[in-house]
N, C-alpha and C positions, 0 to 999 in steps of 0.2 A: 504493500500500500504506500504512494507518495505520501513521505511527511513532511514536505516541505507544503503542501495544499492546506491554507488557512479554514479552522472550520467555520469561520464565518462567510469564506469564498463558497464554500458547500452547500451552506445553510440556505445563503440568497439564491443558488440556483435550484434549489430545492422548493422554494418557496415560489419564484416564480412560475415553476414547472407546475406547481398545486395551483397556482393563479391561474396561467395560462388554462388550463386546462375545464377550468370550469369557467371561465369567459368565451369559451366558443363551444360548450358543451359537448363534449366529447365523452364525457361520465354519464352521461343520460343515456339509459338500454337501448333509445332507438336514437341514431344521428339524425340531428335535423328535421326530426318528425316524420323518416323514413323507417321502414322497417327493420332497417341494417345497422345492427353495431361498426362500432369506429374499423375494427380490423375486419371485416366482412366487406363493408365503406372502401377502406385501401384495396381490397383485394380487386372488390369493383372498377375502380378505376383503372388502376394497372391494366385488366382486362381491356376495359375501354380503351386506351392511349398504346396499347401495344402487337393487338389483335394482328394475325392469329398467333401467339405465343406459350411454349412449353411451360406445363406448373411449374416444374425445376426454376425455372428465370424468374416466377415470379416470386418462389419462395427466396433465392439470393436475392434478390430487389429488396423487399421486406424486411427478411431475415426470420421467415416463422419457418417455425416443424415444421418437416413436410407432416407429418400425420396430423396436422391441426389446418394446414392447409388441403388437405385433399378432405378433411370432412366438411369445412368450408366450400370447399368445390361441387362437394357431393351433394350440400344442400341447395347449391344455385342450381345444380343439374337435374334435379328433385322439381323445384322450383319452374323447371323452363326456361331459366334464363339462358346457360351457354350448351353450346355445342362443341364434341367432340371430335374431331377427323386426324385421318393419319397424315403423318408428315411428311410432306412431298418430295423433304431432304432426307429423310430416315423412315423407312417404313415399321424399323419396330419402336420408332415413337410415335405421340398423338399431341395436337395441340390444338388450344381453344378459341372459342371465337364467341361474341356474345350473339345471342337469339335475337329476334326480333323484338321482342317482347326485355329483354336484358338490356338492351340499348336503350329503349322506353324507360324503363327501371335507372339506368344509368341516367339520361338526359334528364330525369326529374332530380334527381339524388345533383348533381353539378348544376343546377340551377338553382336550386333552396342554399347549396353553399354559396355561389355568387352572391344572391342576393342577401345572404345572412353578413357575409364579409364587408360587400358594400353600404351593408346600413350601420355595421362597426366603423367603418373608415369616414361615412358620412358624422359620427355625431365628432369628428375632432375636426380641428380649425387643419387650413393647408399645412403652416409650420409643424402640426403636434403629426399630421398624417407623414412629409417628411421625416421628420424624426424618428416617427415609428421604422418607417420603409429603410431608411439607414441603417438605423439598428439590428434588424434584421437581417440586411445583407451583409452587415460585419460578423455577426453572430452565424450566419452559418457560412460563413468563409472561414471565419477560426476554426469550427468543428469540421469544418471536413478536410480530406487528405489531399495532399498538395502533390500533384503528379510531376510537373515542370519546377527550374529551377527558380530561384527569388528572379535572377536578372532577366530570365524569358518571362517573366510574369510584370514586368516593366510596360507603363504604357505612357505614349506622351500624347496629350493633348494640348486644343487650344484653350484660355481661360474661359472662365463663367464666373456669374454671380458667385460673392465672397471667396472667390479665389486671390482677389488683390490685396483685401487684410489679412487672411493668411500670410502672405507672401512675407508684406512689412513686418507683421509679428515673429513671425521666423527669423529674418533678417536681423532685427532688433537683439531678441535672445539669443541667438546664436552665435553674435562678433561678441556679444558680453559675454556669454559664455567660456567662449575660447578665446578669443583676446583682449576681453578685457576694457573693450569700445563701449563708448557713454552715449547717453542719450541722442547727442546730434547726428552720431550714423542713423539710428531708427528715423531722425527728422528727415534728412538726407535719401533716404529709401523712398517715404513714405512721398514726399516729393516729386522723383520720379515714377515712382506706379500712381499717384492721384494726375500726374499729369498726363501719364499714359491713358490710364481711365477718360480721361476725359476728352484727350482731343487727338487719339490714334487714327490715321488711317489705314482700317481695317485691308485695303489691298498692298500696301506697302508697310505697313510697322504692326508686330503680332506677339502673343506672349502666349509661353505654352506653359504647360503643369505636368512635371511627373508623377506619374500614381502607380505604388507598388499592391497589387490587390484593392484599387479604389480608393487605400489613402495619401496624400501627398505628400511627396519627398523630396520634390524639388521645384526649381522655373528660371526661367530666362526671359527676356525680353529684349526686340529687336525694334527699334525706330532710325528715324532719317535724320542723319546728319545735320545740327543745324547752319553748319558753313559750307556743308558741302551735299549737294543734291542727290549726287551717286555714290556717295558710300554712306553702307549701314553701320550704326552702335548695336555693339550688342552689350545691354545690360544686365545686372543683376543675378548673373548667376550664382545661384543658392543648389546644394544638395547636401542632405538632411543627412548628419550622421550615421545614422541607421542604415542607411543603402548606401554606403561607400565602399569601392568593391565590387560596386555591380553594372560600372560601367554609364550610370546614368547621366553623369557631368557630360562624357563626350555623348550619347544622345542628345542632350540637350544643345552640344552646343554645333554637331549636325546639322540639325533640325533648322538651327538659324541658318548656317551658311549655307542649305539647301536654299530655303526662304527666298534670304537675298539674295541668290543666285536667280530665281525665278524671277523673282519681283524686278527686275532690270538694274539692281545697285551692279557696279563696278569692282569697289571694294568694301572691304568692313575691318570697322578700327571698334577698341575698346580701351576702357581706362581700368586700371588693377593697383595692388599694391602689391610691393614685392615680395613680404610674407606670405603672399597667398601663392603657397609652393605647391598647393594639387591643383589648381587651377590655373595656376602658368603653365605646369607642364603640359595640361590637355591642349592650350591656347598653342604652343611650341608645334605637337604634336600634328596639329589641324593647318600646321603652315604658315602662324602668326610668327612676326619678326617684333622685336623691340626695337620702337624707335627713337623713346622717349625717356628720360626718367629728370623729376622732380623733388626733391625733399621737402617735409612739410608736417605740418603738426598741424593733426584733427581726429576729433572723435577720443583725446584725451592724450594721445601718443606720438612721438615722433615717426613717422613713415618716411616711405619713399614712395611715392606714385610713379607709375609708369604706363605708356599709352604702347600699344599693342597695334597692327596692323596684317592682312594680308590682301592681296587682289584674285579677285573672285572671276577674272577673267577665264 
């Protein structure tokens, strides 16, 4: 037994599994005012969404006894609901299919859930229905087994709503974090993403978001020069401790020089500091030359700033 598993981590998921469970009644002998218990219910369905298919499949799907599912089956077959025939790939098996009558049985059974789900969803505001749906998808992304690795499970998108205070808040904690940067970095971020926010244009300047499993671990952002028409900045590159390692920095910073390759820039320049020794070297990597450097004290430290370039010709 883990003893490192807090028993009040237990406890709460003990509790809301007794919550959950009688908020969508699943404990009442007939689901949904149909005549099928909860796992008679699943067996239904499966049937329905996978037709014509071997019990065996449906019992791994599940995870019941076979002897508890074949007297389950026995009952729907008792019933009239499904049919038997041999397998077209294996003659000494047989797989099922539902009746006419079973499908009847079915499409009433998935319409009283619809409609019992959607009058739960209905009494919560959009934020609390969000919430919900979130939650959920994190929760069963945790429990279930991860086939791919963390870095093929990497996705990059473009921004969306509250993706930009993310950003700056990351930005913020993260140089304080690690080095130790005061508040006028987070002013300084927040600056450049409010101004992005506001007056980007979306066919020439774009900002993306990395998400490992849906949650965020990084971004970047790419706008137009404002002394120079054809070459692009790219800013703000952020990637979240947790996914270092996995390749994300150079996706992200890909993604731009793809961008402004499309978009008709020339070249693309950026500004850095010289302690930022995992994000020189991707910038190095990607065919950035140094052309610049600065010293200078901001954000509580003395630095070196440095302006970075390559041609995108």
């Amino acid at each position: 037994m883990a003893t490192d598993i807090e028993t009040a981590e237990v406890d709460a998921i003990r509790a809301f599994n007794r919550f959950y469970t009688r908020r969508i009644g699943v404990l009442h002998e007939d689901l949904l005012g149909s005549r099928f218990p909860l796992t008679q219910a699943r067996v239904l369905f499966e049937l329905a969404q996978r037709e014509p298919v071997a019990a065996r499949d449906i019992g791994d799907t599940l995870g019941l006894d076979p002897g508890y599912l074949s007297r389950i089956l026995q009952t729907f077959a008792d019933a009239g609901l499904i049919e038997k025939t041999r397998s077209e790939l294996d003659a000494r098996s047989f797989v099922l299919t539902l009746s006419a009558k079973g499908r009847e049985a079915f499409a009433l059974l998935d319409r009283s859930s619809h409609e019992a789900t959607a009058a739960m969803l209905a009494a919560l505001s959009p934020l609390e229905r969000d919430r919900l749906l979130r939650a959920i998808a994190e929760a069963e992304l945790a429990l279930s087994p991860q086939t791919l690795p963390a870095a093929q499970r990497v996705r990059i998108r473009t921004h969306r709503i509250g993706d930009i205070g993310w950003a700056i808040e990351r930005h913020g904690r993260l140089y304080a974090d690690e080095y130790g940067w005061n508040g006028d970095f987070e002013a300084l971020v927040a600056g450049l993403f409010a101004r992005f926010a506001a007056t980007h244009d979306p066919e020439r300047e774009r900002c993306w978001i990395a998400e490992l499993d849906g949650e965020r671990i990084g971004c970047v952002f790419v706008v137009r020069n404002k002394d120079d028409a054809d070459t692009a900045q790219l800013r703000c590159l952020l990637v979240d401790p947790r996914a270092r390692g996995l390749g994300v920095g150079r996706s992200l910073v890909r993604t731009c020089i793809e961008f402004a390759r499309a978009a008709g820039y020339r070249r693309m320049l950026l500004w850095t500091n010289d302690l930022l020794t995992s994000a020189r070297r991707i910038y190095e990597d990607f065919g950035f030359k140094l052309i610049e450097e600065e010293r200078h004290h901001s954000f509580g430290h003395d630095l070196v700033g440095q302006v970075w370039t390559r041609e995108l010709d």
